[in-house]
C-alpha positions in Angstrom: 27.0 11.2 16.2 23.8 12.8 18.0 24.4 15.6 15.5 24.1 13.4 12.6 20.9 11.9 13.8 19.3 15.1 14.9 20.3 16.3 11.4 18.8 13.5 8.8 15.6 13.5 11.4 14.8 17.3 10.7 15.6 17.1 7.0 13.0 14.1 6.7 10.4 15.5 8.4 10.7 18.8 6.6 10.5 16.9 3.7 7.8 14.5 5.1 5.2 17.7 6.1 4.7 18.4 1.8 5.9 15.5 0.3 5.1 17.6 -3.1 8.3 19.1 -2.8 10.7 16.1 -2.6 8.5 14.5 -5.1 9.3 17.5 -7.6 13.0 17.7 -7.0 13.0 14.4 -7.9 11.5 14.1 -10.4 13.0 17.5 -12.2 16.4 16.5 -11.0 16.9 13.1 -12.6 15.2 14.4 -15.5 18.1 17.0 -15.8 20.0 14.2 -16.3 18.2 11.5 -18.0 15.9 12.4 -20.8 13.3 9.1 -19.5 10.5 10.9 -18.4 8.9 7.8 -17.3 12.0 6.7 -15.7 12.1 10.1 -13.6 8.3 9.6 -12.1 8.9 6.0 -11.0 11.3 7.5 -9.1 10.3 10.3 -7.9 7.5 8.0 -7.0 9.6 5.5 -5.0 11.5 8.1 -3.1 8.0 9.8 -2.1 6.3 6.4 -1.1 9.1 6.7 1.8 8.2 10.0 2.7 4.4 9.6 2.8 4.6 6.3 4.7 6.1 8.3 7.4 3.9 11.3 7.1 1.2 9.2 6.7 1.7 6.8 9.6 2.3 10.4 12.3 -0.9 11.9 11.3 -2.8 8.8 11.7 -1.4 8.5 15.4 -2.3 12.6 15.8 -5.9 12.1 14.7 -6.9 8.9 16.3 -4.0 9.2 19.5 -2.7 6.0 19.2 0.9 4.3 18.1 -0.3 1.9 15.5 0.2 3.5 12.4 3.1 2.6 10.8 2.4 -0.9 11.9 -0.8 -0.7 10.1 0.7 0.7 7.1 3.4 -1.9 7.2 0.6 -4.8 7.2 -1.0 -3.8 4.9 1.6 -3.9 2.6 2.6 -7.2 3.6 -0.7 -8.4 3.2 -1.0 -6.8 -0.4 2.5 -8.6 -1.6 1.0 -11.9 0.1 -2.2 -11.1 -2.1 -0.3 -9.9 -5.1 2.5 -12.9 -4.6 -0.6 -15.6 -5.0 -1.9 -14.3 -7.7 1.2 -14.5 -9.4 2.1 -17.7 -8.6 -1.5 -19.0 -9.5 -1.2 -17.7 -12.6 2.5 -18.9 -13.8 3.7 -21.3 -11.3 6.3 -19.0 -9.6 6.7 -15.7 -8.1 8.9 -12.7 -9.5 9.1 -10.9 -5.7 11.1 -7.8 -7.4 7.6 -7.5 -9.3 5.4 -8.0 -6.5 7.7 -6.0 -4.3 7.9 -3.1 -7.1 3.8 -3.2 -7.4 3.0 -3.3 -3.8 5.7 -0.2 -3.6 4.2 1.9 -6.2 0.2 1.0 -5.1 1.4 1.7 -1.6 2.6 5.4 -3.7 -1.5 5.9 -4.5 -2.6 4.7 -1.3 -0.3 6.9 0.8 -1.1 9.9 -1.3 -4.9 9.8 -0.8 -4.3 8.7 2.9 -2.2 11.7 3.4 -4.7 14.4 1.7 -7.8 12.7 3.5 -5.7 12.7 7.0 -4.3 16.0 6.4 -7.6 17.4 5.8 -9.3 15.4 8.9 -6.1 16.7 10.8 -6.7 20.4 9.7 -10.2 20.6 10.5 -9.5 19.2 14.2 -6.8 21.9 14.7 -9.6 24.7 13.1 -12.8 23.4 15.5 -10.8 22.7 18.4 -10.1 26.1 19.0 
């Protein structure tokens, strides 16, 4: 059983370091199969948003040395589905959580990508002037 484990651990993180990758298999494999293009991204998009939030959350607790970044990342999210549920129900008098869920998935897709190149750089630069 500690085998397993050990095993989906280092196939995430190589997958996590250049999320790029994943995204591309992804994306080119389910095309393979389905001719929806659009269909493909949003999933290639989902599967990535898991691997950046990870990615994301590690460099943010290298950089600034603490343990709070997938906690942040997490409430954040929450608070954009609270925002994004309010709105809804505002505006038609109920809320459709697959579509706030779903939106708050794929914004979290945007956010985690320009997180990760803006950490990765910050991250990168430490590692260059430190030495």
């Amino acid at each position: 059983m500690g085998f397993l484990w050990d095993s989906i651990k280092y196939v995430y993180a190589y997958l996590a370091v250049i999320p790029v990758i994943p995204f591309f298999l992804v994306y080119f494999g389910y095309g393979m199969f389905s001719d929806d293009r659009k269909k493909a991204f949003q999933l290639a998009m989902d599967v990535t948003t898991l691997l950046l939030i990870g990615c994301v959350a590690v460099l943010f607790d290298s950089i600034f040395n603490s343990s709070f970044g997938l906690f942040a990342i997490i409430l954040f999210m929450l608070l954009g589905g609270g925002l994004l549920g309010n709105m809804q129900f505002r505006k038609r008098g109920n809320v459709n959580m697959k579509r706030v869920f779903r939106a708050v998935w794929r914004l979290g897709f945007f956010t985690m990508s320009m997180a990760y190149l803006l950490l990765m750089f910050i991250a990168i630069g430490q590692q260059i002037f430190s030495a």
